[in-house]
C-alpha positions in Angstrom: 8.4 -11.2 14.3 4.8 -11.6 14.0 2.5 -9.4 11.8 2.2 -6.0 13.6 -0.6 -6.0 16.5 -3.2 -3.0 16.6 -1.1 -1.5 19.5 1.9 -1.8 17.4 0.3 -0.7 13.7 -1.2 2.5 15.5 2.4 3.2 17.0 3.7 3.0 13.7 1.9 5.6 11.9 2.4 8.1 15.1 6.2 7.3 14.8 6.1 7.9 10.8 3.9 11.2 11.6 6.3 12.6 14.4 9.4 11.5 13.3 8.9 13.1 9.3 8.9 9.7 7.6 6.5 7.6 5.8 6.5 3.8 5.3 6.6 2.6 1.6 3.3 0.2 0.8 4.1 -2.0 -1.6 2.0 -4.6 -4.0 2.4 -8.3 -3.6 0.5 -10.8 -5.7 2.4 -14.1 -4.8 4.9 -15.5 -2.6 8.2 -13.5 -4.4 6.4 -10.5 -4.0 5.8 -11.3 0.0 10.0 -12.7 0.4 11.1 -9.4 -1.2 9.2 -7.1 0.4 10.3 -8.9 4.1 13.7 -9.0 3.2 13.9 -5.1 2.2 12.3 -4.0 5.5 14.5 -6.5 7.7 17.9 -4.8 5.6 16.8 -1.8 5.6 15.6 -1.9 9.1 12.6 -0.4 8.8 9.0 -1.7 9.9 6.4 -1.7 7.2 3.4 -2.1 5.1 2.4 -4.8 2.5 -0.9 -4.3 0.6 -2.8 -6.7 -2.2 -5.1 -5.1 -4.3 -8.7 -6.8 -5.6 -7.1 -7.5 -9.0 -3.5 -9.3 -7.3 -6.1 -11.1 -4.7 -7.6 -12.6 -8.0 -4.2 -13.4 -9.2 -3.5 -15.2 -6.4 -6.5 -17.2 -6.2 -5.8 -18.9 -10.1 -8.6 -16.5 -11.0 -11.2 -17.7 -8.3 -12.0 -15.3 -6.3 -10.4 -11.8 -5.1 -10.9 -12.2 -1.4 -10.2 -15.8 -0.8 -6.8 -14.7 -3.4 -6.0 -12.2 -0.5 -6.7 -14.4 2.3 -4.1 -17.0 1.3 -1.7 -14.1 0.3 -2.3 -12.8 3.8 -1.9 -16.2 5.5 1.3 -16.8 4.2 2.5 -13.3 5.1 1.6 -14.3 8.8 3.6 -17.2 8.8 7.0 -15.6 6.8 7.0 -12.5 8.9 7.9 -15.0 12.1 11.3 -15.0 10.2 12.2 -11.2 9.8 12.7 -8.9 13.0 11.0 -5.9 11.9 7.4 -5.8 12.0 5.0 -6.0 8.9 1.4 -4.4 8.3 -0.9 -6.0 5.8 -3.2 -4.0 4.1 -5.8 -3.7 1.0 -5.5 -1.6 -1.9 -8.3 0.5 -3.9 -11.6 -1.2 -3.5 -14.5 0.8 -5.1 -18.0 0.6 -3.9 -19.5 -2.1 -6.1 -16.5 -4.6 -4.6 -17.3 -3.9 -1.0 -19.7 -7.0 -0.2 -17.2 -9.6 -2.3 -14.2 -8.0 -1.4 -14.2 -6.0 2.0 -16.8 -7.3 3.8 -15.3 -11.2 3.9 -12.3 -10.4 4.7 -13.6 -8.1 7.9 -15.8 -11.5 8.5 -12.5 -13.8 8.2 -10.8 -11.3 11.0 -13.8 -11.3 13.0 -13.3 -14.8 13.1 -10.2 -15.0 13.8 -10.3 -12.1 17.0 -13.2 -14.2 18.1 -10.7 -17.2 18.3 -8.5 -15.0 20.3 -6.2 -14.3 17.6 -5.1 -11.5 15.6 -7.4 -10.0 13.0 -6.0 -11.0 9.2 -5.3 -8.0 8.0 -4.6 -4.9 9.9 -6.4 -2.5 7.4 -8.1 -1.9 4.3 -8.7 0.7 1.7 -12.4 1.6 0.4 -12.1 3.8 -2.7 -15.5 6.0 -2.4 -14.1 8.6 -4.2 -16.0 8.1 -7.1 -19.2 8.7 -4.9 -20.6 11.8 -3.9 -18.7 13.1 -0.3 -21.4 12.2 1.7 -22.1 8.6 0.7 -18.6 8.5 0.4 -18.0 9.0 4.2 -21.4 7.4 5.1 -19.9 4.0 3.8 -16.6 4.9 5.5 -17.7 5.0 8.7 -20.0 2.2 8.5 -16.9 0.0 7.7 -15.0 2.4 10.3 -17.0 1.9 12.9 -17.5 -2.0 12.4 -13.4 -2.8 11.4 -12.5 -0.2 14.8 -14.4 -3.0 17.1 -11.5 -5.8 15.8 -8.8 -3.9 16.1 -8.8 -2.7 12.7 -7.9 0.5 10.2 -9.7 1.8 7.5 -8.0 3.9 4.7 -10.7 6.3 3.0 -10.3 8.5 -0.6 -11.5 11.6 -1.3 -10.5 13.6 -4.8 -9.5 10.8 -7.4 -6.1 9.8 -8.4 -5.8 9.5 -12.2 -4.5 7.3 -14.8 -5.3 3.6 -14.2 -4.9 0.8 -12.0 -5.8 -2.9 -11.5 -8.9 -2.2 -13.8 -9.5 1.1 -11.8 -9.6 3.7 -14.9 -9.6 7.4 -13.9 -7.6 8.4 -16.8 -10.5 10.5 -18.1 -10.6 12.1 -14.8 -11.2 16.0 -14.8 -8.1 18.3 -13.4 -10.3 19.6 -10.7 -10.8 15.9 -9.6 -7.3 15.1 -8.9 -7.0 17.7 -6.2 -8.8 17.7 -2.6 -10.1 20.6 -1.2 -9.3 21.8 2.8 -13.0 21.7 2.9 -13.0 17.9 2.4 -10.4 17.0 4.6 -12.2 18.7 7.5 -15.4 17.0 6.6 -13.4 13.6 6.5 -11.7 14.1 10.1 -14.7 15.4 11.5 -16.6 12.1 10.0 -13.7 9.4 11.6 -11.8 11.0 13.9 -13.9 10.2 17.2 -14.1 6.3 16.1 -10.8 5.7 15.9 -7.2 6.0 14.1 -7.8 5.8 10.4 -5.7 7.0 7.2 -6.7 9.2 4.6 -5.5 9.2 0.7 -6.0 13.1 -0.4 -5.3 13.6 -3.3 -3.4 16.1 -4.9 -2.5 15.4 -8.6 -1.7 11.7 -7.6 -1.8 9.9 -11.1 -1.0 6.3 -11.1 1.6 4.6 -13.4 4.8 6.5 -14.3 5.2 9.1 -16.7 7.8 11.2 -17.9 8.5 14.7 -16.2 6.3 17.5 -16.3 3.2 15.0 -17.5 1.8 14.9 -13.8 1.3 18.0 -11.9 1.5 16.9 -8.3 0.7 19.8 -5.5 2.2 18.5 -2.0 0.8 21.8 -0.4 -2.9 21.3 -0.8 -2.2 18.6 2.2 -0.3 21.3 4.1 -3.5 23.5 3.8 -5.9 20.8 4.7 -4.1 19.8 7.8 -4.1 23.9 8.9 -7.5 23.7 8.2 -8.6 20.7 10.8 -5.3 22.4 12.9 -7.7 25.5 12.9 -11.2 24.7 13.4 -10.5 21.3 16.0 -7.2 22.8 17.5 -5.8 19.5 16.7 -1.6 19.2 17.2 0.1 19.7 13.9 -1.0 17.3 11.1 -3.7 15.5 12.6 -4.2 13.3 9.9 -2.9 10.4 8.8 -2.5 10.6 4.8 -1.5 8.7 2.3 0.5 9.0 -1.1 -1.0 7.3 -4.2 0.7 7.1 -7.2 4.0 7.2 -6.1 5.8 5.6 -8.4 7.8 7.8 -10.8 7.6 11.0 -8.3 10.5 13.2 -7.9 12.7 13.0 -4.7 11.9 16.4 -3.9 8.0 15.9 -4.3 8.0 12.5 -2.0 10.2 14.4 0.4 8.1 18.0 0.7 5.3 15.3 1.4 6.6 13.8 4.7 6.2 17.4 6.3 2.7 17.3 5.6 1.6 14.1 7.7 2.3 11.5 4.7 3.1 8.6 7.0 2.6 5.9 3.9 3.1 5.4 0.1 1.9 3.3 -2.4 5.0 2.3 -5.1 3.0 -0.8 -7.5 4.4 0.8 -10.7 8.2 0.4 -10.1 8.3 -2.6 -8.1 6.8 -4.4 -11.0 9.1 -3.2 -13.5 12.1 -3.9 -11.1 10.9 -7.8 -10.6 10.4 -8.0 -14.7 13.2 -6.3 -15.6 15.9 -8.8 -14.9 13.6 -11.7 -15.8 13.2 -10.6 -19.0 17.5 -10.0 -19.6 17.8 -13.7 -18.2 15.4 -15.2 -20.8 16.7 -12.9 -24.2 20.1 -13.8 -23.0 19.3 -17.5 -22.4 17.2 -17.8 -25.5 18.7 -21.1 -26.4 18.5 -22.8 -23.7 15.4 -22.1 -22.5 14.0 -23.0 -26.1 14.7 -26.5 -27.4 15.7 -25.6 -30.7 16.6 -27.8 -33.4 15.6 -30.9 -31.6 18.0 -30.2 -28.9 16.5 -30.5 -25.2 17.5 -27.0 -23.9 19.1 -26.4 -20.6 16.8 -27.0 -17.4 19.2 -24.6 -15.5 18.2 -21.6 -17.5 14.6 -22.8 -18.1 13.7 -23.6 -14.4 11.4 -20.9 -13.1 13.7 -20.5 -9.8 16.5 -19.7 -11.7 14.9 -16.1 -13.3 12.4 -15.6 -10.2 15.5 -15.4 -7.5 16.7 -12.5 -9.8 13.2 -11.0 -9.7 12.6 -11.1 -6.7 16.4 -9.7 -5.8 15.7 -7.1 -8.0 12.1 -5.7 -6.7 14.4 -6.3 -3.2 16.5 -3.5 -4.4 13.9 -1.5 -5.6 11.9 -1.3 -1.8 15.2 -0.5 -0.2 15.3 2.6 -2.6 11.4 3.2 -1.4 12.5 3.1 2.4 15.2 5.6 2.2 13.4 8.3 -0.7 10.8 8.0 2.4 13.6 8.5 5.2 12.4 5.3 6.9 15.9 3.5 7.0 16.5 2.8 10.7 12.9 3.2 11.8 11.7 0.0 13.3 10.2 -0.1 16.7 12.0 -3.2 17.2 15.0 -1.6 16.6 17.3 -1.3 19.5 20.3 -0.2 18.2 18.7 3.4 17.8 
């Protein structure tokens, strides 16, 4: 099935929203990351959402440049979801305000292009991290990009608050506790900013840190989003959770936390974290079990069955497989697909 359409992307988020599920959003950085994520959607029958941050769209590139890094990532993505019948949402991670003109903005001109050309823009939405601005810059950069990405048929995702710890050279580990939590006050202000240009999604925090960390390190506080939906509920008369929002530093949360979430509106969440440790994991068991014959040690030539990339990337890639189809049903999303008509 083809990369989701703006019809079919909006329809997703209402159906995660209603139906009290949220679609995981997982980090790719290269082809194995794109062939697991599609093949844990298409088994686990759920529709869903692939993202490349500024420092895997570098990656990608050989080191060259993080938008043209997330332009081939994305390009290949459109061409591999044809295979899978489920449909897939590409996305952008964090970008912070000094990133915008090298990262964001070509990759709104490369969709431009392509809607232009009658096609499909490249990517159906993309974070900007103002968060580290003051609200109302924050939001006057939002809706700038809102207002111009809405016109292609595209999303935006904004930040208020800050999520913590650190991430693809986005440190907020010094961040002050107040930071990590969004007030209802915000969340009004941002829905009262973006709501009448079109659909968008909102990352509010509330203790989000990212990385993992052992219990009782992060202090996550699911119903500050239940208050700010009351709060636009109250003064717009909106239906029940209005807004869109999205879970940042997912990865390590408990099932209980990610679960009290998906009554709040959380319709997507980021895991980065654990996928990468599921894809290294087994590669690194194949190559200390296989020491000697992916060495050539003592003049012998080693064994090109251990040593050949394929051989420890398949189990990688199976492995970060597993780990998505975990993400789908912590988030309830096992069945889900709108292309599913066995429902």
């Amino acid at each position: 099935m083809p990369i989701a359409t703006t019809e079919q992307y909006t329809q997703m988020l209402d159906n995660a929203r209603k139906g009290g599920f949220a679609y995981p959003a997982i980090n790719v950085v290269g082809l194995e990351g794109l062939n697991a994520v599609m093949q844990a959607f298409a088994e686990a029958k759920t529709d869903g959402i692939i993202q490349v941050s500024t420092g895997g769209g570098k990656h990608a590139s050989g080191g060259i440049d993080e938008a043209l890094g997330a332009m081939i990532i994305a390009e290949a993505a459109h061409v591999i979801a044809e295979q899978y019948p489920v449909l897939i949402a590409l996305h952008t991670d964090h970008c912070v305000p000094e990133k915008v003109d090298s990262f964001m903005i070509p990759l709104i001109e490369a969709s431009e292009k392509r809607v232009a050309a009658g096609q499909k823009p490249l990517f159906n939405s993309l974070m900007f991290d103002g968060s580290v601005l003051p609200l109302a810059e924050n939001m006057r950069i939002g809706k700038a990009l809102h207002e111009r990405m809405t016109k292609i048929g595209m999303l935006i995702e904004v930040e208020t608050g800050v999520v913590g710890g650190e991430e693809d050279g986005i440190d907020n580990s010094d961040a002050k506790s107040e930071e990590l939590y969004t007030s209802p006050e915000e969340m009004v202000y941002v829905y009262e900013q973006l709501a009448d240009i079109g659909p968008f999604m909102y990352a509010a925090t509330f203790g989000n840190v990212h990385g993992v960390y052992k219990p009782g390190n992060v202090k996550l506080k699911p119903s500050i989003l239940h208050d700010g939906q009351l709060a636009v509920c109250s003064k717009h008369a909106t239906d029940k959770n209005p807004l869109n929002l999205v879970f940042h530093g997912g990865s390590g949360s408990s099932k209980d936390e990610i679960a009290e979430t998906l009554h709040y509106g959380v319709v997507k969440m980021n895991v980065d974290t654990d996928t990468q440790y599921a894809f290294t994991r087994p590669i690194v068991d194949h190559l200390l079990k296989n020491y000697d014959g992916i060495l050539r040690i003592d003049g012998e030539v080693g064994n090109k069955k251990v040593y050949d990339p394929r051989a420890y990337l398949k189990k990688g890639t199976d492995n970060m497989k597993q780990r998505v189809i975990e993400a789908v049903n912590d988030l309830n999303g096992a069945g889900t697909s709108l292309l599913n008509t066995s429902r």
